[in-house]
KEDREN-85115 format. One record per residue: z, x, y of N, C-alpha, C in turn; residue in one letter. Coordinates in steps of 0.02 Angstrom, whole numbers, padded with zeros to 5 digits, always signed. Layout:
ZXYZXYZXYa/...
This chain:
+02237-00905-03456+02258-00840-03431+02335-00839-03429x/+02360-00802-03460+02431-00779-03462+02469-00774-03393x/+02538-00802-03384+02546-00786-03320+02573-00702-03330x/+02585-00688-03361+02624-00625-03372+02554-00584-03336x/+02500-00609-03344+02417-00565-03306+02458-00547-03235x/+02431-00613-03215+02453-00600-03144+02535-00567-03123x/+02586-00591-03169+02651-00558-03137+02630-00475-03131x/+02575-00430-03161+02584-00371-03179+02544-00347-03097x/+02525-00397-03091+02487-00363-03024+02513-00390-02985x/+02576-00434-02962+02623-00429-02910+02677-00391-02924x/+02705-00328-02901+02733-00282-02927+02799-00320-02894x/+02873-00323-02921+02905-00366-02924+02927-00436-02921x/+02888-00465-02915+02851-00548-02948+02856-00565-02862x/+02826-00514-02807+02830-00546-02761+02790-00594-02737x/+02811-00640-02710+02750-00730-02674+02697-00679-02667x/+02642-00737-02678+02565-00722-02633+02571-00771-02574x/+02561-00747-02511+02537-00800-02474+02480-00814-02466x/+02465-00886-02444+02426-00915-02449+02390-00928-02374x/+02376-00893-02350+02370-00912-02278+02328-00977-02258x/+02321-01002-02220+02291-01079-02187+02287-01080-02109x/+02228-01090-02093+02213-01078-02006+02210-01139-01981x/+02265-01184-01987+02289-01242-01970+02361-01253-01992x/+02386-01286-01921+02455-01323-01934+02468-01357-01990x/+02540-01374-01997+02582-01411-02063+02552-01496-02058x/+02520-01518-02100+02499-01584-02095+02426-01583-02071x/+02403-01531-02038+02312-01540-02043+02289-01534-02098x/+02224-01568-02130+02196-01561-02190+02200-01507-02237x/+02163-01463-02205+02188-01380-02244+02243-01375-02260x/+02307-01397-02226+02362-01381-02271+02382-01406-02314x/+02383-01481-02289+02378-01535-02371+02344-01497-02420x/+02284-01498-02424+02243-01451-02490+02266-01405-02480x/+02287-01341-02473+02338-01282-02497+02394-01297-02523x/+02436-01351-02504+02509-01365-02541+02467-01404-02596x/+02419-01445-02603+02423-01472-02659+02408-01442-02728x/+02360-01378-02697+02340-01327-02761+02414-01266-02767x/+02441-01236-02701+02497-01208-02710+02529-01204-02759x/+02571-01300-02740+02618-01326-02797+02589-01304-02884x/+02530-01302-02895+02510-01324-02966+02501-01233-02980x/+02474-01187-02940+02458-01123-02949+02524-01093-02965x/+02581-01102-02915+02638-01041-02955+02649-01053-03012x/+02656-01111-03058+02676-01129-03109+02628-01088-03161x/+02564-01092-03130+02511-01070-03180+02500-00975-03172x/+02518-00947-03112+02527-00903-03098+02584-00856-03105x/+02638-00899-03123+02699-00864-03149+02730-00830-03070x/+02706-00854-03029+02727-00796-02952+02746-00854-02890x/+02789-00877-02865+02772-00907-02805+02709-00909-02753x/+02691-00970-02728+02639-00970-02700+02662-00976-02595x/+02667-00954-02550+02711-00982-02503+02654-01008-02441x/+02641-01070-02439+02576-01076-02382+02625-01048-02313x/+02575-01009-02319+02591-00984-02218+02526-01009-02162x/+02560-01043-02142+02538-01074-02082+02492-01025-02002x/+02445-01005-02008+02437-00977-01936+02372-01009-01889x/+02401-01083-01867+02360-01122-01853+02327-01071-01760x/+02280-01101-01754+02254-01094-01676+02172-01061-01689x/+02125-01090-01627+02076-01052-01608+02034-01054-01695x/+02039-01122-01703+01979-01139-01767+01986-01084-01815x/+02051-01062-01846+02068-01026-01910+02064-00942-01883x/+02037-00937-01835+02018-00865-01817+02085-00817-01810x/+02141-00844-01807+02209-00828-01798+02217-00785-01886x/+02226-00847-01913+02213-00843-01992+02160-00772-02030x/+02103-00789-01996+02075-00725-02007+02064-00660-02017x/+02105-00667-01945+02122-00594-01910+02181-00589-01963x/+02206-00602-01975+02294-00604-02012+02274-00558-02095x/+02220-00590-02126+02183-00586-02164+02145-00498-02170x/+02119-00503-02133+02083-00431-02124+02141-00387-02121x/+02208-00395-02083+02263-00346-02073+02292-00340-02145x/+02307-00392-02186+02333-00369-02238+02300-00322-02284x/+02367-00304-02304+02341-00246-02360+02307-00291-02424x/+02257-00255-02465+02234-00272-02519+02249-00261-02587x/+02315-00300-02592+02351-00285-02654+02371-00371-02680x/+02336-00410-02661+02356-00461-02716+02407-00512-02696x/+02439-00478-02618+02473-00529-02613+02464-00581-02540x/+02403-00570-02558+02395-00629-02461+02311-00650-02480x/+02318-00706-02482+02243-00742-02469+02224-00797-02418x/+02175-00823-02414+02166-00862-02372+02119-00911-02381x/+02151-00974-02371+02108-01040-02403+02074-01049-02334x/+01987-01096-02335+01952-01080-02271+01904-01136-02282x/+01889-01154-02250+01826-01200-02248+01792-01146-02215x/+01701-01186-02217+01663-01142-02176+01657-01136-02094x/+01715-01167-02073+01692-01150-01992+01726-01083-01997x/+01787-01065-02026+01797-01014-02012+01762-00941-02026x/+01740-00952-02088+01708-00892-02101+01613-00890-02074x/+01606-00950-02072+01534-00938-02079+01485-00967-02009x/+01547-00974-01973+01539-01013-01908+01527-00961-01837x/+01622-00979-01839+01672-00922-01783+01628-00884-01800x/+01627-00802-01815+01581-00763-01814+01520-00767-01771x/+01486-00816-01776+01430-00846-01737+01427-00842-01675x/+01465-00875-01663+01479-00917-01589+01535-00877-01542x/+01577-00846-01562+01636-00815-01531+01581-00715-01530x/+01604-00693-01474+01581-00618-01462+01620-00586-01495x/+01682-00594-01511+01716-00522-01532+01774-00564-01581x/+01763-00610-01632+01802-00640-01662+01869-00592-01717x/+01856-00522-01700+01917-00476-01715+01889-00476-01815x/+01851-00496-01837+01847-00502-01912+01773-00508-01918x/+01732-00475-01988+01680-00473-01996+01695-00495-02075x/+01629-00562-02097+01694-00574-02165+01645-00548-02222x/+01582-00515-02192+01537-00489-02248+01567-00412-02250x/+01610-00381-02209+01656-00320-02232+01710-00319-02235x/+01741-00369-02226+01811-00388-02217+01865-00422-02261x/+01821-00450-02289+01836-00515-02357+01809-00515-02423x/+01841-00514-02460+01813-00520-02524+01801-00616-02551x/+01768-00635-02559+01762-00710-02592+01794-00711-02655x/+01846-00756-02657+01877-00762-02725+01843-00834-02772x/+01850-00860-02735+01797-00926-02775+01811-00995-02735x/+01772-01042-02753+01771-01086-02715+01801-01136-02758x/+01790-01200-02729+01854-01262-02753+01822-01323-02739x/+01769-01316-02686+01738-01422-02641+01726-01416-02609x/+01662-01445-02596+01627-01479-02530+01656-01527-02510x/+01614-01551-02441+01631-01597-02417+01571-01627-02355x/+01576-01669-02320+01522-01685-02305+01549-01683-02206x/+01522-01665-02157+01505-01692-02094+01500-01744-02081x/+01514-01793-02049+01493-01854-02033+01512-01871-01951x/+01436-01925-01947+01454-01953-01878+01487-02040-01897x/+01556-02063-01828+01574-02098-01847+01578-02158-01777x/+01585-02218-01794+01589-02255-01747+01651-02258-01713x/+01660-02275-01667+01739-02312-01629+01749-02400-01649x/+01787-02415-01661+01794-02500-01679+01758-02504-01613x/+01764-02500-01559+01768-02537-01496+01678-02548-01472x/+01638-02500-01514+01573-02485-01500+01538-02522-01550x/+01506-02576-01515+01456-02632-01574+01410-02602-01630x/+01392-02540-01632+01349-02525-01665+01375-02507-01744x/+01346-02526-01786+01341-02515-01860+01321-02470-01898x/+01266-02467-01880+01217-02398-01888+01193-02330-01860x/+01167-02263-01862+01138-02248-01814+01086-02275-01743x/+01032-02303-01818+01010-02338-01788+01009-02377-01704x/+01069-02441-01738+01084-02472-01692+01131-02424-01640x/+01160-02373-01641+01187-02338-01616+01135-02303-01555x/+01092-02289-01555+01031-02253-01541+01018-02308-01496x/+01013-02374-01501+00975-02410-01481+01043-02446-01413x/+01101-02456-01447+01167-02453-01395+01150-02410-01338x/+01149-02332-01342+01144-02271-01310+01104-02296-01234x/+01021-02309-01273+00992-02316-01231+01002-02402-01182x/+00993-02429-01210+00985-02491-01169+01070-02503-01133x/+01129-02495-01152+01184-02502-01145+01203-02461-01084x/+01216-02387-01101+01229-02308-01090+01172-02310-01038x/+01142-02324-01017+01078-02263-00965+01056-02224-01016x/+01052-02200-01080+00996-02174-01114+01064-02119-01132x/+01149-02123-01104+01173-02053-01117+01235-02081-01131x/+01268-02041-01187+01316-02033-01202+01351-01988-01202x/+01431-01971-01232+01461-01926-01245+01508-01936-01346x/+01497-01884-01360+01529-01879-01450+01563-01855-01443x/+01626-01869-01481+01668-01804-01493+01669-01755-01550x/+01697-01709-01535+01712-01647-01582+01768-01647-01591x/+01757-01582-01649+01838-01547-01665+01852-01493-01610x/+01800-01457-01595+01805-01383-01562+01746-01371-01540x/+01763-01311-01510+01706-01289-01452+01668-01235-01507x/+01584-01233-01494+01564-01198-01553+01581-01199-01628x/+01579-01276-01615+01586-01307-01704+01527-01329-01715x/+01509-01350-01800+01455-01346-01816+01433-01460-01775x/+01483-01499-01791+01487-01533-01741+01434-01543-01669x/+01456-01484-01642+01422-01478-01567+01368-01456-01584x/+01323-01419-01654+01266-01418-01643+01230-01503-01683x/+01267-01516-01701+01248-01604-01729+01229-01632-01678x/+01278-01651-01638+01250-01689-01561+01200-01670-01533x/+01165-01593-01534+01129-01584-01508+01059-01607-01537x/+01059-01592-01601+01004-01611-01648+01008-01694-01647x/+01038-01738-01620+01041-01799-01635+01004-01813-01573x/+01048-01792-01510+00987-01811-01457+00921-01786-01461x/+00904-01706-01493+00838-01713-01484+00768-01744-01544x/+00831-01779-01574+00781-01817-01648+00775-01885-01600x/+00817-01930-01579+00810-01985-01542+00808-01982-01493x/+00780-01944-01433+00775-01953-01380+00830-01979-01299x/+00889-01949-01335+00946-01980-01291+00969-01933-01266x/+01011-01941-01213+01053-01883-01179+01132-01885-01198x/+01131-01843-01250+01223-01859-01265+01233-01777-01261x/+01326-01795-01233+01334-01714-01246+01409-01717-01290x/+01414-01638-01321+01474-01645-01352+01543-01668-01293x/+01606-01689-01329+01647-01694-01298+01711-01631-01352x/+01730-01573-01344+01763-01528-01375+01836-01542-01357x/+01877-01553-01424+01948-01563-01428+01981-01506-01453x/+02047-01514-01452+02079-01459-01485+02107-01495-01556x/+02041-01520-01603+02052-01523-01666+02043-01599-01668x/+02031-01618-01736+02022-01680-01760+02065-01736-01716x/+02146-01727-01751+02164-01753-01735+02171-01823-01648x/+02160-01768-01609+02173-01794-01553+02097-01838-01543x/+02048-01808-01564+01969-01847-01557+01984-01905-01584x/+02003-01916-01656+02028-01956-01700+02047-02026-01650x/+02104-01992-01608+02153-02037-01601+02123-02073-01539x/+02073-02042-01497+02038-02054-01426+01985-02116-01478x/+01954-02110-01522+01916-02167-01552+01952-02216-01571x/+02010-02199-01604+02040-02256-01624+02051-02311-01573x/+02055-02268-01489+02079-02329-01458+02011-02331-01404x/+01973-02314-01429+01901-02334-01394+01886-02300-01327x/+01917-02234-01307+01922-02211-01241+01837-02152-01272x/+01826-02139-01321+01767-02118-01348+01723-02170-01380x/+01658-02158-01380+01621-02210-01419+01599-02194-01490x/+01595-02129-01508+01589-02079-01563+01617-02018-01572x/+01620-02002-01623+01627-01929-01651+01611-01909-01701x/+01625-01844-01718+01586-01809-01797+01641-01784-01828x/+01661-01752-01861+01712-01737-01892+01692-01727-01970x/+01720-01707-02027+01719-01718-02105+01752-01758-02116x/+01735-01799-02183+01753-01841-02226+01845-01844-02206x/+01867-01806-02236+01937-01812-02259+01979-01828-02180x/+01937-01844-02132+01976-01826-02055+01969-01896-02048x/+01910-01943-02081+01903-02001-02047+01888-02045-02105x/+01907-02041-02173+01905-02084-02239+01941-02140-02244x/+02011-02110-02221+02073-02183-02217+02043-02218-02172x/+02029-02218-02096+02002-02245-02049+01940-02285-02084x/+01888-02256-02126+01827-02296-02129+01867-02346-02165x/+01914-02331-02227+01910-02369-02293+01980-02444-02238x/+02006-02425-02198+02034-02469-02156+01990-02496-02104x/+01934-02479-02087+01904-02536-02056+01911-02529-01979x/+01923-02475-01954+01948-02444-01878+01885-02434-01873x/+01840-02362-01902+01797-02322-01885+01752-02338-01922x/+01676-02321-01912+01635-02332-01945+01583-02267-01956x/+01577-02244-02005+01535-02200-02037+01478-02209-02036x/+01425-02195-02005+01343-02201-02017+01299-02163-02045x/+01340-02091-02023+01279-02018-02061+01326-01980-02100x/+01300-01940-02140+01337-01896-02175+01277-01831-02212x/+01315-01767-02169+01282-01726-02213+01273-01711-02250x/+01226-01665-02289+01198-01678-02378+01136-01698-02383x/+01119-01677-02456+01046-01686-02480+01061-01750-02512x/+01143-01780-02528+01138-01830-02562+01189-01878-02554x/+01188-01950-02550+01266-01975-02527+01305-01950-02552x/+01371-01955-02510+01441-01960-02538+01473-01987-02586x/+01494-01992-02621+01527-02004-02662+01569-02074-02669x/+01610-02053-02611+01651-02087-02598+01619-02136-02522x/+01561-02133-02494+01515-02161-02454+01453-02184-02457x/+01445-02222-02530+01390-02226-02554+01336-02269-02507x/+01351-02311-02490+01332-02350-02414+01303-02311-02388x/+01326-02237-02354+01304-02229-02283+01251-02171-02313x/+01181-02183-02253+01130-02127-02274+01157-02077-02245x/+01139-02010-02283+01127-01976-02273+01068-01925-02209x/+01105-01867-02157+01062-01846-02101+00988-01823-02141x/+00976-01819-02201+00913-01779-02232+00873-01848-02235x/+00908-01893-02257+00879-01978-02274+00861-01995-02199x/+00877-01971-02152+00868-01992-02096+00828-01953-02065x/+00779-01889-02088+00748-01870-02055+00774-01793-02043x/+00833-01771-02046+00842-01700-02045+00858-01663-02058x/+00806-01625-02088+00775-01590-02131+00834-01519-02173x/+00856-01516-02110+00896-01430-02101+00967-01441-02114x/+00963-01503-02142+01067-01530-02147+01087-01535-02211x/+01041-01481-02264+01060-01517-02344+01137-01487-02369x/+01163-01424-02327+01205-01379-02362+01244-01424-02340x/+01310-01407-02394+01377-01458-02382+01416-01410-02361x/+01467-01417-02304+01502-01393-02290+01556-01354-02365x/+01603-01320-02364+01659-01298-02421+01719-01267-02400x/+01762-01278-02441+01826-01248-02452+01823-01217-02502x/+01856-01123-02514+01855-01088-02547+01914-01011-02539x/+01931-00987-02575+01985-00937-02577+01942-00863-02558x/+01986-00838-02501+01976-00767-02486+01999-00703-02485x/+01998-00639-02506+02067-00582-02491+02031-00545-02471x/+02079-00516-02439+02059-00429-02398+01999-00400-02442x/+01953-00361-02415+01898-00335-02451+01952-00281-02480x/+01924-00243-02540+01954-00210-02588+01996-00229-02617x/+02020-00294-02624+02088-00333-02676+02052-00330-02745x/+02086-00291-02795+02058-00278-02844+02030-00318-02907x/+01973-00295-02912+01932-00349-02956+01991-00406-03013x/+02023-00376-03056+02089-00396-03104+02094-00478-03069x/+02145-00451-03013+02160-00507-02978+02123-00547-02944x/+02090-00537-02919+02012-00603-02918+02014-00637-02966x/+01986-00588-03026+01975-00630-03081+02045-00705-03091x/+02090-00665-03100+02163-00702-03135+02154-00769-03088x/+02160-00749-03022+02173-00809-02967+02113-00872-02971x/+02040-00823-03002+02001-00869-03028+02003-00913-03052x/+02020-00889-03122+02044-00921-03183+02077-00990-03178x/+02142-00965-03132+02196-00994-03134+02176-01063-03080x/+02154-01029-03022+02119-01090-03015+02083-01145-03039x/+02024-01114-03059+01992-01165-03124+02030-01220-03150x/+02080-01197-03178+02104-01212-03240+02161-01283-03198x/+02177-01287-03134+02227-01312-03097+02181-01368-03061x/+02125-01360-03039+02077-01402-03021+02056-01461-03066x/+02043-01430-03145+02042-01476-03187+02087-01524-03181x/+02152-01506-03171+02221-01576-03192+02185-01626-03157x/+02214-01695-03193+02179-01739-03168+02211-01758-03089x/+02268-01739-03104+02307-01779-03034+02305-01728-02958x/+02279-01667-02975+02249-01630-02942+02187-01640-02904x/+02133-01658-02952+02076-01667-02925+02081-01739-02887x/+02128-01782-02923+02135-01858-02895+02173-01879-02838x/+02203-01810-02803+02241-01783-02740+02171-01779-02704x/+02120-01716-02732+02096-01690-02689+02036-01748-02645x/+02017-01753-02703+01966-01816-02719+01989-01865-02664x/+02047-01891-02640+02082-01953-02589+02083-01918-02543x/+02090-01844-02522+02056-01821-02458+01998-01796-02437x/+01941-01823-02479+01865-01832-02463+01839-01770-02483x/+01863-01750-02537+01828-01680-02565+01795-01700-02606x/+01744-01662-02638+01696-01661-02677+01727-01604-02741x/+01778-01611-02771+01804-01537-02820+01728-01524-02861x/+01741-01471-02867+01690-01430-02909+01703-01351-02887x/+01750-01331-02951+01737-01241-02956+01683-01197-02934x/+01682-01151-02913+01643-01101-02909+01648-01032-02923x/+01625-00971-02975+01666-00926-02987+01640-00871-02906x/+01684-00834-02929+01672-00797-02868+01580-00776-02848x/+01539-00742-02883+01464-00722-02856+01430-00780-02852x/+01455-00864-02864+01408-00917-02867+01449-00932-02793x/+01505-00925-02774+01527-00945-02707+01492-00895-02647x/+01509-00838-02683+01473-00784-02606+01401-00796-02614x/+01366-00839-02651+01301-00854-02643+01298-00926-02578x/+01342-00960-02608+01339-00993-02571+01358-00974-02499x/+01396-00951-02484+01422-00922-02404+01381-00892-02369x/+01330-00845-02440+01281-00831-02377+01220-00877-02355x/+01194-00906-02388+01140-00947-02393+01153-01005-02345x/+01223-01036-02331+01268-01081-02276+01242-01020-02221x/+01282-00992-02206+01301-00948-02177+01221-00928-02126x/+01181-00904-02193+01082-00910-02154+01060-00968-02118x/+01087-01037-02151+01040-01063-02110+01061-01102-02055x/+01135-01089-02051+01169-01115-01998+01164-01056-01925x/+01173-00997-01946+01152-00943-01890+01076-00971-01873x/+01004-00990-01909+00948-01017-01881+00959-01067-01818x/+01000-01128-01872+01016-01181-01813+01047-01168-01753x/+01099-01111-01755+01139-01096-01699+01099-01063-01636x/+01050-01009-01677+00997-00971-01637+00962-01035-01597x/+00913-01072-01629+00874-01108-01592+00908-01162-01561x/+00954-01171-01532+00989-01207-01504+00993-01197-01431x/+01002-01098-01415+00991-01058-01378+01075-01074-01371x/+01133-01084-01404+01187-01058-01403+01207-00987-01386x/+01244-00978-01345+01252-00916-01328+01347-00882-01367x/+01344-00830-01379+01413-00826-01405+01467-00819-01360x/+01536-00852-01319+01583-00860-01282+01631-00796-01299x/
């Protein structure tokens, strides 16, 4: 695709931003600067990541829905934001089945529960079996956030094994991260790319991972479906969004152009070292996916008897 495509639909070659519902140095932004960098070149337009971290991307969102739909503001997202928030929050200011257009997707990634060095257990299994005889039958996990998909994991974990654990809700990976590292937690859940360096260093230990199929890059650890549950096959994703009515043209181009930037090898071999799964999606194979995520995670959330905050 020509960049001259796209310069015609930024009417004075103005930046697209790129919006990201996370701070400078959380995962999401790493993956936005790393596709950024490779897109203006291929786009002929500056790319500028704008930052509007807080409140699990919902900041970002809202930011999203306000812009006008002309091509120059998108928004890179995993699924808590779009397919989550909504859920769980009463009045999350954004509706993204009228609000958003799906531009296409880019990688999965997987959920996982992880050990603390400081906690003997190896396995779930043995984890399960720590809980009870160790614990009084109860624990506590950590999270990223309050009404993350996370906090409905813990719940489904105690009522598959019979234990009393409850979430423990942070304000983001990081800090959970850092409470395991020094053993003041005994677990947490998190995705791949939050706790990969940690496994592949020998701090943390990985036992479950969501998916119908191992990881990739975790070939070792079973899988929650291998383990019995049933309702955990969808993989979490990262994928591109704009204001509903951003005109078909430019979808397409940003498509394209994507595509085509994902392929580089040193791209995917970026993305790939922060626990992504790359694989394109054009735009109607992604909004398939969002909704079908999107269905059966509202089930799980329902029977949980979650209420929305």
């Amino acid at each position: 695709m020509a960049a001259a495509g796209l310069a015609s639909a930024q009417p004075g070659g103005a930046p697209i931003r790129l919006l990201v519902g996370f701070p400078a140095g959380a995962g999401s932004d790493n993956i936005a600067r790393i596709l950024a960098d490779k897109l203006k070149d291929e786009l002929g337009t500056n790319i500028v990541v704008e930052n509007r971290g807080g409140a699990g991307g919902q900041i970002a969102a809202q930011a999203l829905k306000a812009a006008a739909p002309d091509g120059h503001t998108l928004f890179l997202s995993h699924d808590h934001s779009i397919a989550i928030l909504p859920q769980v929050i009463k009045n999350p200011g954004f509706n993204p089945a009228a609000d958003f257009t799906p531009v296409a997707g880019f990688a999965t990634f997987a959920n996982v529960l992880a050990i603390s060095g400081g906690t003997p257990a190896k396995t779930i299994q043995e984890y399960v079996r720590w809980v009870k005889t160790a614990r009084g039958g109860k624990d506590t996990i950590g999270v990223p956030a309050p009404g993350s998909i996370p906090v409905f994991l813990v719940q489904l974990i105690g009522q598959k094994y019979g234990i009393d654990v409850q979430a423990a809700p942070y304000r983001g990976s990081a800090p959970m991260t850092a409470d395991m590292l020094g053993n003041q937690i005994s677990s947490g859940i998190a995705s791949v790319p939050d706790f990969i360096q940690y496994q592949k260093d020998g701090k943390l230990r990985i036992v479950a991972t969501i998916g119908a199929r191992r990881d990739p890059l975790l070939p070792q650890v079973p899988t929650f479906t291998e383990l019995g549950f049933d309702n955990l096959r969808d993989y979490p994703w990262y994928g591109i969004f704009a204001p509903a009515g951003t005109p078909q043209p430019f979808v397409d181009r940003f498509g394209a152009a994507l595509q085509k930037v994902l392929a580089m090898p040193d791209v995917k071999h970026k993305l790939t070292d922060l626990g992504l799964n790359v694989a394109y999606e054009p735009q109607g194979q992604f909004a398939g996916r969002v909704r079908t995520y999107t269905q059966t995670w509202e089930k799980i959330i329902k029977d949980s008897g979650f209420r929305p905050q």
